[in-house]
C-alpha positions as CSV (number, residue, x, y, z in Angstrom):
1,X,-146.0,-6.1,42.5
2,X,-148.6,-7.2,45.1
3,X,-147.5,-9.9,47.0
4,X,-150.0,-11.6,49.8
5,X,-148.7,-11.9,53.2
6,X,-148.3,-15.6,52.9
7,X,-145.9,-14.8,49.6
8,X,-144.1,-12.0,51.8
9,X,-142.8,-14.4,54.5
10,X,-142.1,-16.9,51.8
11,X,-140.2,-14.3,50.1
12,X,-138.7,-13.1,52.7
13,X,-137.3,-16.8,54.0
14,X,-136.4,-17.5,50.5
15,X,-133.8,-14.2,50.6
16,X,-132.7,-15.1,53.7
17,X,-131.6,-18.5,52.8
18,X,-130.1,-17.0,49.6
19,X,-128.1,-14.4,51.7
20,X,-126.5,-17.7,53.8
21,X,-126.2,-19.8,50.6
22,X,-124.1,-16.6,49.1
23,X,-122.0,-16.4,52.2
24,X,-121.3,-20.2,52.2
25,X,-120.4,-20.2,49.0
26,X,-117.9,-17.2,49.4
27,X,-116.3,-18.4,52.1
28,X,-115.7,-21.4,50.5
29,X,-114.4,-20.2,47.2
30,X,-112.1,-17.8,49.3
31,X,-110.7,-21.0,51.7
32,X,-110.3,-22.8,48.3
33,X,-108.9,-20.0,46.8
34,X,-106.3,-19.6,49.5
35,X,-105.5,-23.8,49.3
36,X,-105.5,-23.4,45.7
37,X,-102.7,-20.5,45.8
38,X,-100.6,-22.3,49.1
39,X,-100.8,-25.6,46.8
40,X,-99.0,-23.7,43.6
41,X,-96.8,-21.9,46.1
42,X,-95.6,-25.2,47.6
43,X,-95.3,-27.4,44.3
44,X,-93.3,-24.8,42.7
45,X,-91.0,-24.5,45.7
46,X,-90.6,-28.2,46.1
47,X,-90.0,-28.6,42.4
48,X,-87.1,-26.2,42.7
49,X,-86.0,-27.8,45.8
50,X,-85.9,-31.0,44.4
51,X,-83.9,-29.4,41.0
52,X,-81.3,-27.5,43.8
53,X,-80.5,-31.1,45.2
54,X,-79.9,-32.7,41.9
55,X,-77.6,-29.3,41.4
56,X,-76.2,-29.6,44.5
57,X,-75.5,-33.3,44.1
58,X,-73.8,-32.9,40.7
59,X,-72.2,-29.9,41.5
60,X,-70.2,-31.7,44.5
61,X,-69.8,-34.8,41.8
62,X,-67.7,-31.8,39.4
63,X,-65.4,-30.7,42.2
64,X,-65.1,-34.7,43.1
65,X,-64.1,-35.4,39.3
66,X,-62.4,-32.0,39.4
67,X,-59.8,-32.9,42.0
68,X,-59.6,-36.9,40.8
69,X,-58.0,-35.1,37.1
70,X,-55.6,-32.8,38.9
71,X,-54.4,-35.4,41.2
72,X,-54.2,-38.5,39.5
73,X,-53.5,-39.6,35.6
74,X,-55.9,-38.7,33.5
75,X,-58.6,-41.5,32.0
76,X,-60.3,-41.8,29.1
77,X,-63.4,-43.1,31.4
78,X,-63.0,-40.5,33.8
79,X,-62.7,-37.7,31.5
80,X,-66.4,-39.1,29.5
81,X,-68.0,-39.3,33.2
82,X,-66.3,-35.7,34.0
83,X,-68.0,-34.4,30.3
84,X,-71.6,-36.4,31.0
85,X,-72.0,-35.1,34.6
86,X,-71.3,-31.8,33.1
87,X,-74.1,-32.4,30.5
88,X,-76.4,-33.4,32.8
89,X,-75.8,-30.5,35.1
90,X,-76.7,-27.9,31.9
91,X,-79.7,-29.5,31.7
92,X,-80.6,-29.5,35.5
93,X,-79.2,-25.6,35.2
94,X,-81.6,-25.3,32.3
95,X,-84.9,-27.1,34.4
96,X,-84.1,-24.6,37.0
97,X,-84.0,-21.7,35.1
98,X,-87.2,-22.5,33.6
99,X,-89.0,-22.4,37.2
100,X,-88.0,-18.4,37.4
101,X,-88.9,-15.1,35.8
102,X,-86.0,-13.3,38.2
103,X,-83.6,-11.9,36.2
104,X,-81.1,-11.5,39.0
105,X,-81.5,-15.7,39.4
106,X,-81.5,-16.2,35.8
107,X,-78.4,-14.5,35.3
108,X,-76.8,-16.7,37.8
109,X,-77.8,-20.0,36.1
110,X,-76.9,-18.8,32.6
111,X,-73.3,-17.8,34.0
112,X,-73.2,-21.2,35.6
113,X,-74.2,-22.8,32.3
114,X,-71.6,-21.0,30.1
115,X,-69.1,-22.0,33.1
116,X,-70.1,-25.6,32.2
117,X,-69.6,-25.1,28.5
118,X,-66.1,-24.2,29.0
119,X,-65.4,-27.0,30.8
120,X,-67.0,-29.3,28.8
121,X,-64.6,-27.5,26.0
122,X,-61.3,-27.6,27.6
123,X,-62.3,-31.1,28.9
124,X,-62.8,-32.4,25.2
125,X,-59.2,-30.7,24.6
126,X,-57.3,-32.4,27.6
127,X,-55.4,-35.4,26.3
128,X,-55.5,-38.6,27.1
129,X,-52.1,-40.1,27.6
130,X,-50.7,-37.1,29.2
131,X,-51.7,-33.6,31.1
132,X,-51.6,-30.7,30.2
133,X,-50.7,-27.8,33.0
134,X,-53.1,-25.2,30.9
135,X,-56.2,-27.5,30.9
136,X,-55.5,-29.0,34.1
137,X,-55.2,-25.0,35.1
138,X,-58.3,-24.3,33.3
139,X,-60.5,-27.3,34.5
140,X,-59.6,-26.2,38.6
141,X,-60.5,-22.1,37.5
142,X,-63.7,-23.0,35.8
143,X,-64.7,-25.7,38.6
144,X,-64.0,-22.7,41.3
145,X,-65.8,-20.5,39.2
146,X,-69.0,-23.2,39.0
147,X,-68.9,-23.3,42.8
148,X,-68.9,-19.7,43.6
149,X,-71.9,-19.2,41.3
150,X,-73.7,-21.9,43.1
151,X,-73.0,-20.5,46.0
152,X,-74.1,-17.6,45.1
153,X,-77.4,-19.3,43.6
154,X,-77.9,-20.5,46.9
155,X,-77.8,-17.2,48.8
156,X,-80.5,-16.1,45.5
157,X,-83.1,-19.3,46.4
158,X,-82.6,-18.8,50.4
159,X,-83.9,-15.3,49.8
160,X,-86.5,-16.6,47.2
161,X,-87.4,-19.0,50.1
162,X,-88.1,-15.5,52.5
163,X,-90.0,-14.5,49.6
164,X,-91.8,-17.5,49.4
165,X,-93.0,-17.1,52.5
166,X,-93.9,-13.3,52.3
167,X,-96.1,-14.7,48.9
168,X,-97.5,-17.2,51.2
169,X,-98.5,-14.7,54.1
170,X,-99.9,-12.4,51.3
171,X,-102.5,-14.9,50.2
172,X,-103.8,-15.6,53.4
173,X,-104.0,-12.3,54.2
174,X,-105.8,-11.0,51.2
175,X,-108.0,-14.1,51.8
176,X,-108.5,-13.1,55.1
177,X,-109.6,-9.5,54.0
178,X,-112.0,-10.7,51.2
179,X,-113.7,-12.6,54.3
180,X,-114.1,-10.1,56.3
181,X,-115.1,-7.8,53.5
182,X,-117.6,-10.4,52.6
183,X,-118.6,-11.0,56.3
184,X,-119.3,-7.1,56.7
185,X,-121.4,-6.3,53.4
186,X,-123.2,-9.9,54.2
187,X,-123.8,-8.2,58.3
188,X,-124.7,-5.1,56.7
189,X,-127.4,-6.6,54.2
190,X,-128.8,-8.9,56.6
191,X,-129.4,-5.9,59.3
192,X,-130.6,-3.8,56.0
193,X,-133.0,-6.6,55.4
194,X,-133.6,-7.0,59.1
195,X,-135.0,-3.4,59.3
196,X,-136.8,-3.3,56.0
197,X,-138.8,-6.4,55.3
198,X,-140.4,-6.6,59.1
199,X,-140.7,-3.4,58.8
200,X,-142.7,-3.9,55.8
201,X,-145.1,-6.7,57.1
202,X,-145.7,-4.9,60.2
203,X,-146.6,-1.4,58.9
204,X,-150.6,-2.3,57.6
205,X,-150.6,-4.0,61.3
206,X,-149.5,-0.4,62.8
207,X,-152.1,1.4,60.8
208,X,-155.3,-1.3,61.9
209,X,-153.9,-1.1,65.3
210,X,-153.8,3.2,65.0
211,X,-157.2,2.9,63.5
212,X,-158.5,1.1,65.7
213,X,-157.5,3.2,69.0
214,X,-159.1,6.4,67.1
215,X,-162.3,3.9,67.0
216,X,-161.8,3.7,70.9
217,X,-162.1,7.0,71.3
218,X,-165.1,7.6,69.3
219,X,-163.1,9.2,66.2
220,X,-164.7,8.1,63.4
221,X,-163.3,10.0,60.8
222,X,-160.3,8.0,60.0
223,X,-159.5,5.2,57.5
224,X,-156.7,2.6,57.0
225,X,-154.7,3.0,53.5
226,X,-153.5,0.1,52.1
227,X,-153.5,-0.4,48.4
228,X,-152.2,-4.0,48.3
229,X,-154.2,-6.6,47.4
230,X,-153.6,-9.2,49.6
231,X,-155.1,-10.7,53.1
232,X,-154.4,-7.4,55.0
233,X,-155.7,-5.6,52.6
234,X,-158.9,-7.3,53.0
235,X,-159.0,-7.2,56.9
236,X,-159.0,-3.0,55.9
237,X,-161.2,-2.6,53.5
238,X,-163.5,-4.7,55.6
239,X,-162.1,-2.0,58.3
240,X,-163.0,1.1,56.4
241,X,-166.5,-0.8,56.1
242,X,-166.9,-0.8,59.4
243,X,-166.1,2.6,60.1
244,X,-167.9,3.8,57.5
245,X,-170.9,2.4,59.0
246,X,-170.3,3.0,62.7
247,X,-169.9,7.0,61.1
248,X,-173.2,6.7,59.7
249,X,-174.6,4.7,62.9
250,X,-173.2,7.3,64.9
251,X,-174.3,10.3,63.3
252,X,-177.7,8.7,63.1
253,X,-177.7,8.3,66.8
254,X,-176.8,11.9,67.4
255,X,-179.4,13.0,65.6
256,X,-181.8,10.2,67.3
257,X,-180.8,11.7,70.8
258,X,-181.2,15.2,69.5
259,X,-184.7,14.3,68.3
260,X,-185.4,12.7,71.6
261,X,-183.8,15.1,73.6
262,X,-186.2,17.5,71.9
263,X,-189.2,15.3,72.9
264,X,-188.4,15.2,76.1
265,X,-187.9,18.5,76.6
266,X,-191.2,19.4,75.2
267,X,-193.3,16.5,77.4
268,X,-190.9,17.9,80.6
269,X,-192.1,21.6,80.0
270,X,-195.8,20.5,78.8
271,X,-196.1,19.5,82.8
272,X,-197.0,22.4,85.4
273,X,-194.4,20.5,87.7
274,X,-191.0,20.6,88.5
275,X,-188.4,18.1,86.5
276,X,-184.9,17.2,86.9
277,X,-182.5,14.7,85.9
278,X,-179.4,13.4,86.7
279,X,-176.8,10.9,86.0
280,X,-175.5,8.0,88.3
281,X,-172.4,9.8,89.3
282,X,-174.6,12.8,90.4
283,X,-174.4,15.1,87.7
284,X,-177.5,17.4,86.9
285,X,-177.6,17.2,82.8
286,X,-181.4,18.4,82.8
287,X,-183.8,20.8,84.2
288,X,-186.8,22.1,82.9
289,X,-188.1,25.7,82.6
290,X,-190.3,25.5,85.0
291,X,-187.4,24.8,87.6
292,X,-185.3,27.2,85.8
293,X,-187.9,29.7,87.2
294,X,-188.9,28.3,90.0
295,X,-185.0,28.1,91.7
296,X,-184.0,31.4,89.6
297,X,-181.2,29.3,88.3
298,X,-179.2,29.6,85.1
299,X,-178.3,26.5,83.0
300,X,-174.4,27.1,83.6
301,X,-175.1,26.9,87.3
302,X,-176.0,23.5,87.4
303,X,-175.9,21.6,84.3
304,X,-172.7,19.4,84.0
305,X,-171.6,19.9,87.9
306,X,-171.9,17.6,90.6
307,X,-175.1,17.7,92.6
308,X,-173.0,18.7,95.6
309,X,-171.4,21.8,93.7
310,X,-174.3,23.0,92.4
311,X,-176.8,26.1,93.9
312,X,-180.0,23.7,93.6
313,X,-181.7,23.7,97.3
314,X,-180.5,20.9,100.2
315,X,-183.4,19.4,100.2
316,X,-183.0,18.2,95.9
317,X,-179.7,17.3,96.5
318,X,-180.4,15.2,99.4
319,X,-183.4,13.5,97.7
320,X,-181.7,13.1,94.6
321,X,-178.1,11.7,96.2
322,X,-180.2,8.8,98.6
323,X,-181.8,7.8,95.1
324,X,-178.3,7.5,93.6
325,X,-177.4,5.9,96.4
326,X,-179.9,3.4,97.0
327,X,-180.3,3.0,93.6
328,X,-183.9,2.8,94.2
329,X,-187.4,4.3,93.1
330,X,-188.5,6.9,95.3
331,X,-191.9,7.5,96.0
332,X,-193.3,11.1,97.8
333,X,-190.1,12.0,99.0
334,X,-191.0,15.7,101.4
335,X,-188.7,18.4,99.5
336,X,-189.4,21.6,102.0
337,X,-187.5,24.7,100.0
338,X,-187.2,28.2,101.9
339,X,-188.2,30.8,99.4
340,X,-186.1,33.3,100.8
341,X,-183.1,31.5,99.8
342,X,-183.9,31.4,96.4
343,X,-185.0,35.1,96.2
344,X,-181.6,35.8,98.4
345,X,-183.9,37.8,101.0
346,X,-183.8,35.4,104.2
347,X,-182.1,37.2,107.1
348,X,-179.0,35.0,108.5
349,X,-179.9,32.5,111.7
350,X,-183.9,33.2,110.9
351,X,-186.3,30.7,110.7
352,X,-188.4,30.9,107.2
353,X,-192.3,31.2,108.2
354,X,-194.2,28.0,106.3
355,X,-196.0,30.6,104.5
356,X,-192.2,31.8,102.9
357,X,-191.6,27.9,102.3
358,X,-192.0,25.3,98.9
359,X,-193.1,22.0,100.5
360,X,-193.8,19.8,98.1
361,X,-192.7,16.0,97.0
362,X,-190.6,14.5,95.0
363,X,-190.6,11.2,92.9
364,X,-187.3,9.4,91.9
365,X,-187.7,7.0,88.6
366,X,-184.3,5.2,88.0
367,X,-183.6,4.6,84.4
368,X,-181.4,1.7,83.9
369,X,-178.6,1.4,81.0
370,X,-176.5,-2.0,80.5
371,X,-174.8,-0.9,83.2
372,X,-174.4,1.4,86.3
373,X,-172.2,4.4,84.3
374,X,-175.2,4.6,82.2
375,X,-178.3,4.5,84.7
376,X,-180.1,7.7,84.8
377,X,-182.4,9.4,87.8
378,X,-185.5,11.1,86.8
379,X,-186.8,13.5,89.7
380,X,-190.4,15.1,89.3
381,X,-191.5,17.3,92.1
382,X,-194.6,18.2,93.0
383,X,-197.3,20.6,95.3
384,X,-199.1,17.4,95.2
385,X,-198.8,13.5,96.2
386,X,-198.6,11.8,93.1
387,X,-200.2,8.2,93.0
């Protein structure tokens, strides 16, 4: 899928706000997650601590009406409050039991509950104008028997209360480690996007920019690929264009020097005088054939080198290096060169006789490029003035 730059960034701010929205919402369904589960722990727990009170409360009420019937004469009114309060305490024993899976707990409550059944039995049995020692007996057994079982349900709900709390560290803590789970593959995609999507708008940028140093240094046989269709795809086809043309300009101006090179070489050698050129930092790149022969030089003794280093004669170096200098036409300059030094056969400390001596003159044309890396110094020399 193409995308244009403008689509890319677009793209790319869209995914980022996605990533954030994704986080947001995780967090948030993890913090409501954790409320949601604290909330359940805490009604259920005060549910059953509201049903142990109302146990509690009736359970003390039994062992009240319990001790009334063994000390005092038994009632008709006390005995139907004794049997109601132990209905009612079945069916808080019952609402309790409900509230747990535990079989341990629920064992408890059901053995309470039967507890209460016989005494609800031998309570229906007791009669009313007079006691009987075996019911009396019974109602004091079953009532100790109630309150060691609740006592024993007590110890059962004070541990269920440690456990409460364990269930309530457990859900935060497993909502901690979703977050941070969450956090880390949300750190991890964000640098994974980081990396990639930059990386992916920058790249065409990193091949114009590579292109465009090989242009610098006169390589023109590269290109930029880019096969998307889109604005920087444009800027490198246009790119390629231009290469392809500054190849073709380039090569065509090659073979324009080469032809003019040739010209000038020809017109040089056509002349029965002596021709050499050099370049504003005083480097010989020319000298005709006549010179050649004249100075008994090879091309790989002067061409390229600095005017200084080469094994021309004093007299063209000075001439040619005050031209450079001055950056100035020079007209007739005397160029006197012993003729023993070129053959090699002048004796050391002797004076060449002006018979055994080249005087001639010299004429310095500057050529001027755009700017002073590029001028040019063409010398002629000559037997003869030259007007």
């Amino acid at each position: 899928m193409n995308l244009s730059l403008k689509n890319r960034i677009v793209t790319s701010f869209l995914i980022a706000n996605l990533v954030v929205l994704v986080l947001g919402f995780t967090v948030f369904f993890y913090l409501d997650s954790l409320n949601k589960g604290i909330e359940r722990i805490t009604e259920e727990s005060n549910r059953i601590s509201s049903n142990m009170d109302e146990i509690r409360i009736s359970a003390v009420s039994i062992l009240k009406y319990q001790r009334k019937i063994l000390t005092k004469k038994t009632k008709t009114e006390d005995v139907d409050n004794f049997m109601n309060l132990c209905v009612s305490f079945e069916d808080q024993l019952d609402k309790l039991r409900s509230h747990y899976s535990d079989v341990e707990i629920r064992e408890v409550i059901s053995r309470i509950i039967s507890y209460v059944d016989s005494l609800k039995l031998t309570l229906s049995k007791i009669s009313v104008s007079g006691r009987e020692q075996v019911g009396n007996s019974s109602i004091g057994e079953l009532a100790d028997k109630i309150m060691d079982a609740f006592s024993e349900l007590q110890d059962i709900q004070y541990m269920q209360n440690e456990e409460k709390d364990k269930r309530i560290k457990k859900v935060i803590g497993e909502t901690k480690r979703n977050m941070l789970i969450t956090l880390i593959i949300t750190f991890l995609g964000t640098i994974l996007l980081g990396l990639i999507i930059p990386g992916k708008i920058a790249l065409p940028f990193k091949k114009i920019n590579d292109a465009i140093r090989e242009l610098q240094e006169c390589n023109f046989d590269v290109s930029i690929y880019y096969n998307q269709e889109d604005e920087i795809g444009e800027i490198a086809q246009e790119i390629n264009k231009m290469i392809y043309n500054l190849k073709k300009f380039e090569e065509l101006r090659t073979d324009r020097i080469a032809v003019e090179t040739r010209k000038f070489d020809a017109l040089a050698n056509m002349l029965h005088k002596y021709v050499l050129l050099g370049n504003a930092k005083g480097e010989l790149i020319y000298m005709n054939s006549s010179l050649y022969s004249f100075l008994q030089l090879q091309s790989d003794d002067v061409i390229g080198k600095e005017v200084g280093e080469s094994l021309v004669p004093t007299a063209i170096k000075e001439t040619l290096n005050l031209a450079i200098k001055r950056r100035a036409k020079l007209e007739n300059q005397e160029v006197i060169i012993p003729l023993q030094r070129i053959s090699g056969e002048q004796v050391e400390g002797e004076e060449p006789k002006e018979e055994e001596q080249f005087v001639g003159f010299a004429n310095v044309i500057p050529i001027r490029g755009k700017s002073s890396s590029l001028d040019y110094y063409l010398m002629v020399i000559s037997e003869d003035v030259i007007v």
